[in-house]
C-alpha positions in Angstrom: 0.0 0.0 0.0 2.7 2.4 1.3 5.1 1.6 -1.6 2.1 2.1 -4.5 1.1 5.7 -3.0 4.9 6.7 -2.9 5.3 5.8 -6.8 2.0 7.7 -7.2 3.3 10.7 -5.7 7.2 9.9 -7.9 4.8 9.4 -11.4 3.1 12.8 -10.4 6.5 14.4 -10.1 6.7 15.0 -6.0 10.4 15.1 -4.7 11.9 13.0 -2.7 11.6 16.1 -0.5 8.1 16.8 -0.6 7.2 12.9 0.0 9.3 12.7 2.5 7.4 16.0 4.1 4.5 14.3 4.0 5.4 11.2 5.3 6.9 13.1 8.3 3.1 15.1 8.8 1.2 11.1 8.8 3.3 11.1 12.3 0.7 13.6 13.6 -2.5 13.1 11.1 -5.5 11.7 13.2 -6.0 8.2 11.7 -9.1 7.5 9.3 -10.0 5.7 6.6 -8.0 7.6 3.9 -4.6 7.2 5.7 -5.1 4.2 8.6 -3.4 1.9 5.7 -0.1 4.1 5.1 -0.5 4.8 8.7 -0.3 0.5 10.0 2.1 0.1 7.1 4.7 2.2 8.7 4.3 1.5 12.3 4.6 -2.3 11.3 7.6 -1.5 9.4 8.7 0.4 12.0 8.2 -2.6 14.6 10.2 -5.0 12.2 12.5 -2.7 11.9 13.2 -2.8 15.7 12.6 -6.3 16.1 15.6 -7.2 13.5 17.7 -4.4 15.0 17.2 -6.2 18.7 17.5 -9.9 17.0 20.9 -8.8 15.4 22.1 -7.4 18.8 21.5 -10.5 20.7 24.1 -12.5 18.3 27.9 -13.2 19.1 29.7 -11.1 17.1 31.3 -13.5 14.7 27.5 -14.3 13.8 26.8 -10.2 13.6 29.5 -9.7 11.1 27.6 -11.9 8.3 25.1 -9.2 8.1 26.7 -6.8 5.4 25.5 -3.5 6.8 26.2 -4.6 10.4 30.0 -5.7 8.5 30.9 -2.3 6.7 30.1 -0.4 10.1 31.9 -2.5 11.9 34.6 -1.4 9.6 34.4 2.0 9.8 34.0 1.8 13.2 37.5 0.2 12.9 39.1 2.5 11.2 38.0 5.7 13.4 39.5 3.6 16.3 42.8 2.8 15.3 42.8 6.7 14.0 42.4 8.2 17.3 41.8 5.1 20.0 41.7 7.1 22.8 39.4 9.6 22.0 36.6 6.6 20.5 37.2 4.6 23.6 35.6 7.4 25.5 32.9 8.2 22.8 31.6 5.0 22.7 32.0 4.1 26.4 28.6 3.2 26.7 27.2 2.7 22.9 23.8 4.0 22.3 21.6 2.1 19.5 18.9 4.2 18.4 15.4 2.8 17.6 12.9 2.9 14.3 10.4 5.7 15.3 7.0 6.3 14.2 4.0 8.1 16.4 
């Protein structure tokens, strides 16, 4: 449902921009019949979202790195470490892992 109104709104000609505005704005819409189906799409997706996030977490690392995303921060993360170690040690003391958001 979600992904059909967004190509609606790309075949009309709406930026990314101005989709994106709108889909922020649904946050605070008062659910009814027009939007409830855009509105349950994202807070599903925003519960799987989560879910995977807190599924992914709970895995040894070894097991973590196989996800590629999970992989190429890792990596990063890596790199910015052996750049300045003292300063990242601090930083990411206590790591914070931020979660999907909607409403």
């Amino acid at each position: 449902m979600f992904q059909r109104t967004l190509i609606k709104f790309k075949k009309a000609g709406y930026s990314i921009l101005e989709i994106s505005t709108w889909a922020e704005e649904l946050k605070t819409s008062k659910v009814h019949s027009s939007n409830k189906g855009v509105i349950d799409f994202l807070i599903k997706e925003k519960n799987r979202i989560n879910k995977e996030q807190d599924d992914l977490l709970k895995l040894e690392v070894t097991d973590r790195l196989k996800d590629q995303l999970y992989e190429r921060e890792f990596k990063d993360c890596k790199k910015k470490r052996n750049k300045d170690s003292k300063t990242f040690d601090l930083k990411w003391e206590k790591p914070k892992f931020y979660k999907a958001t909607f409403r």
